[in-house]
N, C-alpha and C positions, 0 to 999 in steps of 0.2 A: 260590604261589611255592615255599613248602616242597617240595609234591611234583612238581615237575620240577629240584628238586636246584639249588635257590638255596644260594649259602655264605654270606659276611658281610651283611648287610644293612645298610648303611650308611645313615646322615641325620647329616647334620651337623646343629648347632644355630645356625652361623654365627656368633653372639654370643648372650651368658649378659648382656646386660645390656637390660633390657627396652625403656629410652627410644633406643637406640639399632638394637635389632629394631624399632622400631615406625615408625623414621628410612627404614629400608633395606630396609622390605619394604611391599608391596602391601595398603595396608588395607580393611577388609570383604571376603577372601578368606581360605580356610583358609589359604593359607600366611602370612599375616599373622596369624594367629591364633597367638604365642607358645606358649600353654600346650598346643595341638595337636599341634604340631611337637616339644615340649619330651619329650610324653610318649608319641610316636611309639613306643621302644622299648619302653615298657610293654607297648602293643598288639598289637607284635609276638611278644614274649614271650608272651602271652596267646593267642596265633594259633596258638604251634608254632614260630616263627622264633626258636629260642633261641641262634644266633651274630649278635650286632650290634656294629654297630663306630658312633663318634660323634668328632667333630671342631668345631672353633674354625675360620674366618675372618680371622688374626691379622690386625692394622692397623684392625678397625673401631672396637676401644677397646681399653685399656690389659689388654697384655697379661697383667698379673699376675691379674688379679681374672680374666680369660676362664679362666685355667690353675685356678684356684680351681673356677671352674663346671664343670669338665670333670668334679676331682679329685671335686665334691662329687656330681656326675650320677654317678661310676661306685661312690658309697659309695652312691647310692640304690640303683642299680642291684643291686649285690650285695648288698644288704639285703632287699631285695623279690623278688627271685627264687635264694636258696637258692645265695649264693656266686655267681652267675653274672655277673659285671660284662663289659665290654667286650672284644672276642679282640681291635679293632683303634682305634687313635687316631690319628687324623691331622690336621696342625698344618700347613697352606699360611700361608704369607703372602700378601696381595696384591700379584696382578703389573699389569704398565700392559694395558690392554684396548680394543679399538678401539671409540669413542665413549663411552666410561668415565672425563671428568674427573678423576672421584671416587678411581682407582686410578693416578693418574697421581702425586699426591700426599697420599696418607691422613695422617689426620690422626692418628692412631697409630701410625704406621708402626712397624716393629719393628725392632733394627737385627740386622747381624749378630751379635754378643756376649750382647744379651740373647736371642736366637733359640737361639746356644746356650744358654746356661739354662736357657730354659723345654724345651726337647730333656732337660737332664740333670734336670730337678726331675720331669718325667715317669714318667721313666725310671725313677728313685728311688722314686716314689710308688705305683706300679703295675706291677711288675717282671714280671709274666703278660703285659702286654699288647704286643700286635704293632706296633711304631711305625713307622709312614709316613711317609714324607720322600718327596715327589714331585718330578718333574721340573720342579717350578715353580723347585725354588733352581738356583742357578749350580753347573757342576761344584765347584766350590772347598769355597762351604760345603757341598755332601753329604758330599764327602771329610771334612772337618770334623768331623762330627756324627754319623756313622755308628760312630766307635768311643761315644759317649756311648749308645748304647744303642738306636740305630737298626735296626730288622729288618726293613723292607720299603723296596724302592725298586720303581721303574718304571724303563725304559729304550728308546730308541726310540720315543717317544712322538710320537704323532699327536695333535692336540687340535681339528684343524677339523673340519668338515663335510666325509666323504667322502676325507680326508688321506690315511689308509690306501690306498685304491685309486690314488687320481688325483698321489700325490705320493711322493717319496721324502727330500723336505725336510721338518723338521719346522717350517719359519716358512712355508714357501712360499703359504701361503694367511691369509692376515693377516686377511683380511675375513672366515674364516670362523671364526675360531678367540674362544674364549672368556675365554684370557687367552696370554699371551707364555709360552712354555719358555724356562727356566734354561740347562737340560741337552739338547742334543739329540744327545748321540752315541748310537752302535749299540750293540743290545745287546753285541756282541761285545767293543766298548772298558770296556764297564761290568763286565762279566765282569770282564776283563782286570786291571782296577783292584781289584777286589776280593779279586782272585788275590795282587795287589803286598800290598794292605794285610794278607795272610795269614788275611780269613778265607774262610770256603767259602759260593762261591752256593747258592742253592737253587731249586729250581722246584717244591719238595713243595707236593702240595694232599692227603695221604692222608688227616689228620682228617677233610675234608667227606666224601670217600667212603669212609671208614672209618664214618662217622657219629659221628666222635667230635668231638661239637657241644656248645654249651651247657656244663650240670652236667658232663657225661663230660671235657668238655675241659677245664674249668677245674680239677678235679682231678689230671690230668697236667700242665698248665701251670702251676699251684702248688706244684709237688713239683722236687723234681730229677729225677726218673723220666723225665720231658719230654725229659732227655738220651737216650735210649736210644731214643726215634721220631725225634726231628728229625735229629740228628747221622746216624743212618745214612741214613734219609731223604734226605737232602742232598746224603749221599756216593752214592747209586744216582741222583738225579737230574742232578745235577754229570756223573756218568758217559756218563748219554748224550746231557747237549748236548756232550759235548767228540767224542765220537764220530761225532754228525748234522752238528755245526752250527758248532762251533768254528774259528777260524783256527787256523794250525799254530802261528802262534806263542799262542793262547790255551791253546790243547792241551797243548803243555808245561809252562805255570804252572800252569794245573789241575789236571795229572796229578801235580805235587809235592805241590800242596795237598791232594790225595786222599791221599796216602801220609803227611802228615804228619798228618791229622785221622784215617785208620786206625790210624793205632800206639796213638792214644789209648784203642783198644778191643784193645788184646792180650790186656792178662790179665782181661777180662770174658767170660762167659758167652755171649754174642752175640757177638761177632768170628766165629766162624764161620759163622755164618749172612749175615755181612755179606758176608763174602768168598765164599760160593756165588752171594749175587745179584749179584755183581760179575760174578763167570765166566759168568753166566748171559747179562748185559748184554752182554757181548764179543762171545758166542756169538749173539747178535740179537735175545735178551728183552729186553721194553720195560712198561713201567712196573712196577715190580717195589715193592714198600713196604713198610714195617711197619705 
């Protein structure tokens, strides 16, 4: 996987709490096997796979102790492999799922309020890491939680079997899908919104194929230095979904947000170079990065 240019290599651990893994998974099989799955990113670390990302199941038990297991998995983490803890955390709640009882009413459930919380205790606790808020919540709470410290969403999301081709709904196929979406507006509406709430989308991947993976990235994404990839990053990939893909009216809020996250770079050293791969994007360069 490393060398056909895999990036995050994600496995959740679902639940940090053992008698409750051992309730909700398949026993006498490796993925019933806890301590397997627990220590998955060891093995990947070990392999070469040194970007991993790791995630909770909220609703199968009490959210506080899962937020614990996460916190105490990413001290392993960076303890055993030379600062290198998790690039990505993601926190689904459970949605209702067709012939899934069990998700229909958990017996944990989390609500909105502590949902924030555990969003800001995150956030607080592991300030490097990229936090995932997926299309499972309702427009409302993402809006919500995305100023707490939220950096990755999804948008337009398909989640059946085949959705992508065969639909342009994202409920449209109930029977095939894994659990209910929150969220199914277009990405252009998600944009849009994120334009209102003043900050800037992004579509940067240049760490992966920068190869700045692992130790390399945990060291700019510990630093404040981190400003000086992402931000312009942001601002040359913002550039040319507004010019591919954008409605007109997305195109306008963009283009403000572009001007107002460039001023931030005047009197640095890079603003000009920000501003040639700008011109450069106009003129019909495309992927351009730091």
């Amino acid at each position: 996987m490393k060398e056909v240019g895999i990036g995050t290599f994600q496995v959740f651990q679902e639940t940090y709490h053992h008698d409750t893994y051992r309730r909700m998974h398949p026993q006498n099989t490796i993925k019933g096997h806890y301590r397997w799955r627990l220590y998955c990113m060891d093995r990947a670390q070990q392999a070469g796979v040194d970007d991993n990302g790791i995630g909770v199941l909220f609703g199968l038990y009490d959210w506080r102790f899962e937020v614990m297991g996460l916190l105490y998995h990413t001290i392993h983490l960076e303890e055993t492999f030379n600062g290198v803890g998790p690039h990505t955390i993601s926190f689904p709640r459970i949605n209702p799922a067709t012939d899934t009882p069990y998700s229909q009413h958990p017996e944990y459930a989390v609500s909105d309020e502590d949902f924030k919380k555990l969003v800001a205790v995150l956030r607080l606790s592991i300030p490097y890491t990229g936090m995932i808020c997926t299309a499972r919540e309702p427009e409302r709470v993402r809006k919500e939680v995305i100023p707490f410290g939220v950096s990755q969403i999804d948008a337009g999301t398909r989640i059946g079997v085949g959705a992508y081709a065969k639909s342009k709904s994202a409920n449209a196929l109930p029977d095939k899908e894994q659990f209910t979406i929150g969220d199914d507006r277009s990405l252009d509406g998600v944009v849009s919104e994120i334009c209102d709430m003043q900050f800037i989308p992004s579509f940067c991947t240049a760490c992966y194929r920068a190869g700045r993976t692992g130790e390399q990235f945990m060291k700019v994404a510990k630093s404040k230095f981190v400003h000086n990839f992402c931000i312009p990053n942001a601002i040359f990939t913002l550039k040319e979904y507004l010019l591919d893909y954008a409605s007109a009216e997305t195109k306008q809020k963009g283009e403000e947000i572009l001007k107002n996250h460039l001023e931030k770079f005047r009197n640095e050293p890079i603003y000009g170079k920000i501003l040639d791969n700008l011109k450069r994007i106009e003129n019909g360069e495309r992927d351009l990065r730091l």
